[in-house]
C-alpha positions as CSV (number, residue, x, y, z in Angstrom):
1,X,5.6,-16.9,11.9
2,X,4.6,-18.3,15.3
3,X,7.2,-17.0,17.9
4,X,5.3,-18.4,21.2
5,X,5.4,-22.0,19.6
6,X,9.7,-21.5,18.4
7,X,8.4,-22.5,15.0
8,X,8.3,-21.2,11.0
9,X,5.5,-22.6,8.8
10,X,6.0,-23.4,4.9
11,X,2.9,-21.0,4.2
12,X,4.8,-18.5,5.6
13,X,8.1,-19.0,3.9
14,X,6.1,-18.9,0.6
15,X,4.5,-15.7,1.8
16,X,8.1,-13.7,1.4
17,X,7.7,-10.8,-1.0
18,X,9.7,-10.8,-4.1
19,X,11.9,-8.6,-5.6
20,X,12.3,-8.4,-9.4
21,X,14.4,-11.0,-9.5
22,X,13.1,-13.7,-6.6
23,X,15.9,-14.7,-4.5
24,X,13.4,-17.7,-2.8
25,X,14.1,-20.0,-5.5
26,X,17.7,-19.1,-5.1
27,X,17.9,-19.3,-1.7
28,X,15.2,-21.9,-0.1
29,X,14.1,-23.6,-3.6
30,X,10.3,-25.1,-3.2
31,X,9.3,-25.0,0.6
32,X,7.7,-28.3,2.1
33,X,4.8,-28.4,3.7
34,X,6.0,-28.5,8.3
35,X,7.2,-26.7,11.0
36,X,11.1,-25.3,11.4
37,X,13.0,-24.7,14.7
38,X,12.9,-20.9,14.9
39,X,16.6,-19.6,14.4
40,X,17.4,-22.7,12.6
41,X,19.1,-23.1,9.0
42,X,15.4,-23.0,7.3
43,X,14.6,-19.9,9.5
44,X,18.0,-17.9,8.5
45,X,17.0,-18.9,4.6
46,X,13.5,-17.2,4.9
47,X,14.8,-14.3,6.4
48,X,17.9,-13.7,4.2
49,X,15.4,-14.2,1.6
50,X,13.2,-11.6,3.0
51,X,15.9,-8.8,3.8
52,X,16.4,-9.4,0.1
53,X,13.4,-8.5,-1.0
54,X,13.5,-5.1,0.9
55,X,16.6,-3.9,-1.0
56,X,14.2,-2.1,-4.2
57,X,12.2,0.7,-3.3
58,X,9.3,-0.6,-4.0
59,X,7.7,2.1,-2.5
60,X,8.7,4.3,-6.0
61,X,6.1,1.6,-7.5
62,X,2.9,2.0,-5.1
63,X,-0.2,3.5,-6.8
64,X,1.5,2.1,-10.4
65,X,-0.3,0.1,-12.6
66,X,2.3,-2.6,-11.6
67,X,1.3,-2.3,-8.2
68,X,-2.0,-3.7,-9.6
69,X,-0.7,-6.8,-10.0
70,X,-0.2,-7.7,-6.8
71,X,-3.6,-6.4,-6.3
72,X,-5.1,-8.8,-8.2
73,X,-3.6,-11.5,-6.2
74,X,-6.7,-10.6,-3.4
75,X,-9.4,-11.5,-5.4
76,X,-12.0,-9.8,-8.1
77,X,-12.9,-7.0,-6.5
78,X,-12.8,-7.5,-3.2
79,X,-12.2,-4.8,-1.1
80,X,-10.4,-4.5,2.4
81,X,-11.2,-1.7,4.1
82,X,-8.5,0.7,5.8
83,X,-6.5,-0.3,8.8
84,X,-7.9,-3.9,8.6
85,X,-6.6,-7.3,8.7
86,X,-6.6,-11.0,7.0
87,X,-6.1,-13.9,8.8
88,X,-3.7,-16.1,7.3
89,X,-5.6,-18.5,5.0
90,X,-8.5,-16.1,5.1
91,X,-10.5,-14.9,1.8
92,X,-12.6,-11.8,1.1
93,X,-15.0,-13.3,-1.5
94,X,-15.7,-11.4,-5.1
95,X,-17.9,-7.8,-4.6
96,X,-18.0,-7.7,-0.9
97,X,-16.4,-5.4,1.7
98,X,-15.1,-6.4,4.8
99,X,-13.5,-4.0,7.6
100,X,-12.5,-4.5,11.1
101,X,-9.1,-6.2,12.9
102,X,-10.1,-8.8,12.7
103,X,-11.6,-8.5,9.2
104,X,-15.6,-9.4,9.3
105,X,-18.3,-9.0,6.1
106,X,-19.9,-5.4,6.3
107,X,-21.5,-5.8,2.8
108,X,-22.0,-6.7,-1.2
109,X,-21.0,-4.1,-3.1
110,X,-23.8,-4.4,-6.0
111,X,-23.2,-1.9,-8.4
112,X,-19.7,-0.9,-7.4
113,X,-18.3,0.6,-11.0
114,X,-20.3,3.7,-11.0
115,X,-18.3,5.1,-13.8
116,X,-17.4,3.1,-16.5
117,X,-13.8,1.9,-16.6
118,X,-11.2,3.2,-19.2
119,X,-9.2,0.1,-21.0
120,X,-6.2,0.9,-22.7
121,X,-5.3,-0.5,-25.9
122,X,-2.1,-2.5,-25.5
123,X,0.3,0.4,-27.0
124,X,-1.0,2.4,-24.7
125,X,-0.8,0.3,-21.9
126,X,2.8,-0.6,-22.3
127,X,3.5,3.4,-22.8
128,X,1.8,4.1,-19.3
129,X,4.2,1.5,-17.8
130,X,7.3,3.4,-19.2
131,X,6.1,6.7,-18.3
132,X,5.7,5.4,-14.5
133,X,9.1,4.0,-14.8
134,X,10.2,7.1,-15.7
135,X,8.3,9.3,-12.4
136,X,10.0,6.4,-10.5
137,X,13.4,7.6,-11.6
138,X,12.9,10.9,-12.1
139,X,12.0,11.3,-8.2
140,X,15.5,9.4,-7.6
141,X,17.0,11.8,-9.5
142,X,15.5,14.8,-7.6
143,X,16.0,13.4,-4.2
144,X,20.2,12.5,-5.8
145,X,20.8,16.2,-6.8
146,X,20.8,18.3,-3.8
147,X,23.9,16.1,-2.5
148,X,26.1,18.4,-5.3
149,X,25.8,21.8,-3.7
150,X,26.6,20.1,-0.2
151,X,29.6,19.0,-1.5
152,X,30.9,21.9,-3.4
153,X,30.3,23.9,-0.3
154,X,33.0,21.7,1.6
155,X,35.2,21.6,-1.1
156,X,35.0,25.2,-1.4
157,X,35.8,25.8,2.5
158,X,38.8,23.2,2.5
159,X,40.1,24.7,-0.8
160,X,40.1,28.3,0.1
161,X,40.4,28.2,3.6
162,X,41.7,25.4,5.3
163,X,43.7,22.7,2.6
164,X,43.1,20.1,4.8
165,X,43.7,17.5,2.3
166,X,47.1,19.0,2.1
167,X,48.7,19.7,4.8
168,X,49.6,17.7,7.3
169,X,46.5,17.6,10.1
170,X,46.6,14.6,11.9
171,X,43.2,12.4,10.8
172,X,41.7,13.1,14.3
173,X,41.5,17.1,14.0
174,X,41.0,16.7,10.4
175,X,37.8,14.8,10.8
176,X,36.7,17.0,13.7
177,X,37.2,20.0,11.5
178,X,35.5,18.0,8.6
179,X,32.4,17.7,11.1
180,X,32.3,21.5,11.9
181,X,32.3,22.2,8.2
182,X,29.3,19.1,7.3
183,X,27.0,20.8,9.6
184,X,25.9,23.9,7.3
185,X,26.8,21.9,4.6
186,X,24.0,19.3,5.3
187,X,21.3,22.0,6.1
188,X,22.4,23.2,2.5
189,X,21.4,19.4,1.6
190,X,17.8,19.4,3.5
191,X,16.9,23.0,2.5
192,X,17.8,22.5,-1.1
193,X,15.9,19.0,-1.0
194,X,13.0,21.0,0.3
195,X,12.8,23.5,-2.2
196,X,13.7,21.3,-5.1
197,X,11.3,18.9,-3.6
198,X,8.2,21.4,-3.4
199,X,8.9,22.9,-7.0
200,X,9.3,19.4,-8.5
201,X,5.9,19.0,-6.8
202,X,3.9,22.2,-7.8
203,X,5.6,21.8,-11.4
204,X,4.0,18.7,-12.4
205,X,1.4,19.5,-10.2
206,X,-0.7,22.3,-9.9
207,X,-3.7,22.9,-6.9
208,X,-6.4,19.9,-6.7
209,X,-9.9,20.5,-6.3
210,X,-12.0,17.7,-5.5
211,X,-13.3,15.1,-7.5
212,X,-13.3,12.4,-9.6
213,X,-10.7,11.5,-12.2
214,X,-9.5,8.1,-14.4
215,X,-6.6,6.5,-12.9
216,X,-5.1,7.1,-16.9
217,X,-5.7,10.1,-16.9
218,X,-2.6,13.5,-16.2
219,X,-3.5,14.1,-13.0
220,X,-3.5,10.8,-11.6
221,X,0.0,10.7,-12.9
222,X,0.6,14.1,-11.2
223,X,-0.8,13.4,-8.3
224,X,1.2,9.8,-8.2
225,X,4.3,11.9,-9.0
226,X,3.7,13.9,-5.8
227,X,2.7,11.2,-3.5
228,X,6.4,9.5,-4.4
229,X,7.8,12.7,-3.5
230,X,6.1,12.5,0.1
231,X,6.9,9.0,0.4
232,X,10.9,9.5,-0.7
233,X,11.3,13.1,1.8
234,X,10.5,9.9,4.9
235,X,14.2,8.6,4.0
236,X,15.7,12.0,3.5
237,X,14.3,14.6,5.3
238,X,13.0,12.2,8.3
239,X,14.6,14.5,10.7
240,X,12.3,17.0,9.4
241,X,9.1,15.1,10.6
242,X,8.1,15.8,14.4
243,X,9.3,19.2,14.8
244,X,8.7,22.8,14.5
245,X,9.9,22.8,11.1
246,X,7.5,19.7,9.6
247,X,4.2,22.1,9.6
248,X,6.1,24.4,7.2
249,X,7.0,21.5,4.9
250,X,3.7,20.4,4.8
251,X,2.9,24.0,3.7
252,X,5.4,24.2,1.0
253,X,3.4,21.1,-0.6
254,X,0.0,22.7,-0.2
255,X,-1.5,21.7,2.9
256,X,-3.1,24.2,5.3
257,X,-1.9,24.0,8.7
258,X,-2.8,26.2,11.9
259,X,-0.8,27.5,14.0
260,X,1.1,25.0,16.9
261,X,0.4,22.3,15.3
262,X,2.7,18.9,15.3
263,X,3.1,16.5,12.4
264,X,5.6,13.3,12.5
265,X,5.7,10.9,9.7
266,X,1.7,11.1,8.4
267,X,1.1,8.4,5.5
268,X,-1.1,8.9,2.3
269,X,-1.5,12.7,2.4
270,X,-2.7,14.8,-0.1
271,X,-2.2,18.2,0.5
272,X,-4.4,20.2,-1.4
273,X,-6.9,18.0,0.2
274,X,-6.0,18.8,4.2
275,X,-6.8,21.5,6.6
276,X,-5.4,21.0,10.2
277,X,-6.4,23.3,12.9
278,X,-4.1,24.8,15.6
279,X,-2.7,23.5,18.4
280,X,-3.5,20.0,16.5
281,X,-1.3,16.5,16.5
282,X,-0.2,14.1,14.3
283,X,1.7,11.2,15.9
284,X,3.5,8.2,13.4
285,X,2.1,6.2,11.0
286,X,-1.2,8.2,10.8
287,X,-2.6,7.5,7.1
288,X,-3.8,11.3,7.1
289,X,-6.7,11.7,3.8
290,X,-5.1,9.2,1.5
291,X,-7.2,9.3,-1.8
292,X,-9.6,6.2,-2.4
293,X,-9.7,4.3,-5.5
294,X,-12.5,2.3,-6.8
295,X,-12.9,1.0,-10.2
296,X,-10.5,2.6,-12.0
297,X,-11.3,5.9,-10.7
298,X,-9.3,8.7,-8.6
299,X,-11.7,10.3,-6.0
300,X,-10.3,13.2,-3.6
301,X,-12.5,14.4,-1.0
302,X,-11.3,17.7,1.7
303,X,-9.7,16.3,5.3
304,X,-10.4,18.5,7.9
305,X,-8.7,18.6,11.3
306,X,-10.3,20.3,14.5
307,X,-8.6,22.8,17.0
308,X,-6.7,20.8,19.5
309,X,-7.1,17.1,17.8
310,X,-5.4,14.3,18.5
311,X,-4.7,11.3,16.1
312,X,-2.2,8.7,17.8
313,X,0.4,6.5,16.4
314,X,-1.1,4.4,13.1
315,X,-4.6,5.6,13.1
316,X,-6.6,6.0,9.8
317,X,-8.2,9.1,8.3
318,X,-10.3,8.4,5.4
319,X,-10.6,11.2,2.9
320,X,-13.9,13.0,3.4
321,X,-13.1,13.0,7.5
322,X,-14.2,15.9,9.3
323,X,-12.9,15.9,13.0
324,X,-14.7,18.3,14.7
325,X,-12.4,20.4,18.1
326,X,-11.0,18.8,20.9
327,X,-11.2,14.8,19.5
328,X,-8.7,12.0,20.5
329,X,-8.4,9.3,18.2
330,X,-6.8,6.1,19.7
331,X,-3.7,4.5,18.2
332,X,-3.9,1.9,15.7
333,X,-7.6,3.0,15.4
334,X,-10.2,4.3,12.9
335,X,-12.2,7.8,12.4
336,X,-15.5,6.9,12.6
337,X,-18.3,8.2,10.0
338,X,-18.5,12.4,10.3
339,X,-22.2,12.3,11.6
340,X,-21.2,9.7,14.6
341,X,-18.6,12.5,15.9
342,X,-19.0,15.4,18.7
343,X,-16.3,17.6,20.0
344,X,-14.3,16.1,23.3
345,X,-15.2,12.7,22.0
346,X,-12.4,9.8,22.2
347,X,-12.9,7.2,19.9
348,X,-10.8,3.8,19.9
349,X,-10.2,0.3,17.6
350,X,-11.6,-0.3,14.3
351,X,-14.3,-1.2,14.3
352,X,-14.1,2.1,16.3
353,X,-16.3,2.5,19.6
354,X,-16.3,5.9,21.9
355,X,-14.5,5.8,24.9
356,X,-17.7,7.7,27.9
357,X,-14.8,9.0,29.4
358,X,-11.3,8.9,30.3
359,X,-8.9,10.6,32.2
360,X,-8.2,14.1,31.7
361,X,-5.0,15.9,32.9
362,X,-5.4,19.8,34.3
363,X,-3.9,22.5,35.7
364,X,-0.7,23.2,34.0
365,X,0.0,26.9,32.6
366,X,-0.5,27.1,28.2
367,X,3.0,28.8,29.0
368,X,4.0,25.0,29.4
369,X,2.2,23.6,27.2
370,X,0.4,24.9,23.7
371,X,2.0,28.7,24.5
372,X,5.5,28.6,25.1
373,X,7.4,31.4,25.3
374,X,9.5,32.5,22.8
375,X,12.5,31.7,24.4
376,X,11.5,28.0,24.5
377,X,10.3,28.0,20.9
378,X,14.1,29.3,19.8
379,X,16.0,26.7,22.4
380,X,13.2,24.1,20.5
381,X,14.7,25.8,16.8
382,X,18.3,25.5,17.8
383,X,17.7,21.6,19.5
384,X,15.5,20.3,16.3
385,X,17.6,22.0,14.1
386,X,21.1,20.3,15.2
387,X,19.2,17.0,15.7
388,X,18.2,17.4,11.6
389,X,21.5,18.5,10.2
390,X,24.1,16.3,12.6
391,X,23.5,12.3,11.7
392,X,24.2,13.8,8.0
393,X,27.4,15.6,8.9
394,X,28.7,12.8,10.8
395,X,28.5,10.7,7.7
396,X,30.0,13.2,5.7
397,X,32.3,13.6,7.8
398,X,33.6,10.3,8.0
399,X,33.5,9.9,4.0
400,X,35.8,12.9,3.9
């Protein structure tokens, strides 16, 4: 979509993802070839047609064998590597590897199945899909149950206590009331989606060592199972993320974390796989370790995180990284390779290049900043906690 020039090309309406049951045809039919006034009628089609297409959770299907594909779409095997980009019309030939934003060739990968693939017979095949359909819904399902015991707990209040259904409370105080009553009820909701969440996750999944595994294999399936757990808790526990309480959830699912450390919404993390330091962040977007896949095969590899790190917003960790103290990696920006690293160094873009120096800010007490007191750590509790618990009570609340 070209903004600057007020204009929509046809590549790009073709370009719209699709949903299981492709609205395009529906709503735009075959797109010609030519340029469309930006907020025109052909413009409101695409993007009606694009909103549609973000209705499924796809996200439930990531990492599936029907994710593949799509995949296939890119070319036979071609590899893109992470936090890189295509430009439109662009194509990564067959065995070759290209990184960088914008993408360029870094090499032919000769030799790239080093283990030998596993093919399914078709039975089996079409039995794998099923059994992904069914971790799809099953994590729905786990996600869906905690909203019970929320519930019950209001009823329970307004039945025994309060009858406000009955009695004759004008709408105004009886929704104010209905608030005061949603707040524990919805930290019932997140802390039972938390447990339930972790159990589900150490049930079908027990500790990972790293390795190698088939992408056919159980704990490929477990370990997809767990990474749609992570992926789902973004949509219900997102309050969770970026405050004192997200290190402990992060915990819960296996990860090591040290001590004053601050995660927000990290991508493709595999806990068993991560250690984080103390005193550590972890702004958005960061894909933190996610697990590389190469012909066919599942390979986990130990993240490590220094003391006093800092990854910004949208930078990419491969698995295998070892950060050592005190390193800053710019946003939207890569780790470079483990040997090319040194404590204090800053390292920006991708393809990433160190930064000699830059600014550094001194002379304020720990007491302010990595050490607060424990006064300001409780005030932080309280302030996080209503901020996790009150856009849920509000809505039920106003569904009561």
């Amino acid at each position: 979509m070209q903004v600057a020039g007020q204009a929509l090309s046809a590549q790009e309406l073709d370009s719209a993802p699709r949903a299981a049951f492709d609205p395009k045809w529906l709503v735009i039919g075959r797109a010609r070839a030519g340029r469309y006034p930006l907020w025109g009628v052909m413009y409101f089609r695409w993007w009606l047609v694009d909103r549609i297409s973000e209705i499924p959770p796809r996200h439930l299907l990531s990492g599936s064998p029907l994710h593949a594909i799509y995949l296939r779409a890119l070319g036979d095997h071609a590899h893109l590597g992470g936090l890189s980009s295509l430009v439109r019309g662009q194509r990564v030939p067959a065995r070759e590897l290209w990184e960088g934003s914008p993408s360029r060739f870094v090499k032919h990968l000769d030799g790239l199945d080093k283990k030998a693939r596993i093919h399914l017979s078709a039975g089996k095949a079409a039995m794998e899909l099923a059994l992904f359909f069914f971790g799809s819904n099953l994590v729905s399902v786990v996600f869906f149950l905690p909203v019970f015991p929320s519930f019950i707990l209001i009823d329970w209040i307004d039945g025994h206590w309060l009858d406000l259904t009955a009695s004759s409370v004008s709408p105004i105080l009886a929704g104010l009331v209905y608030l005061l009553i949603a707040i524990p009820a919805s930290a019932v909701l997140v802390l039972t989606t938390v447990l339930a969440s972790a159990a589900f996750r150490w049930i079908v999944l027990p500790r990972l060592e790293a390795g190698s595994w088939s992408i056919h294999s159980p704990v490929y399936y477990g370990k997809w199972l767990g990474n749609q757990i992570q992926e789902s808790s973004l949509a219900v526990l997102h309050g969770l993320y970026a405050t004192v309480y997200a290190p402990w959830w992060y915990r819960l699912l296996g990860a090591r974390v040290g001590r004053g450390t601050e995660i927000s919404t990290a991508l493709g993390v595999v806990p068993d796989m991560l250690t984080i330091g103390t005193d550590s962040f972890v702004a958005d977007g960061v894909m933190l370790g996610d697990e590389r896949i190469e012909g066919g095969w599942m390979t986990l590899q130990p993240t490590v995180i220094g003391n006093r790190s800092f990854l910004g917003n949208g930078a990419f960790v491969p698995d295998g990284s070892v950060l050592p103290d005190d390193v800053l990696i710019g946003v939207q920006s890569k780790v470079p390779e483990n040997a090319r690293m040194n404590s204090g160094d800053t390292w920006v873009g991708n393809p990433p290049i160190i930064l000699p120096s830059r600014e550094m800010v001194a002379g304020f007490d720990a007491s302010l900043t990595f050490h607060p007191s424990w006064r300001r750590r409780m005030a932080r509790g309280i302030v996080e906690g209503l901020r996790i618990v009150m856009p849920m009570s509000v809505v039920i609340a106003v569904g009561y």
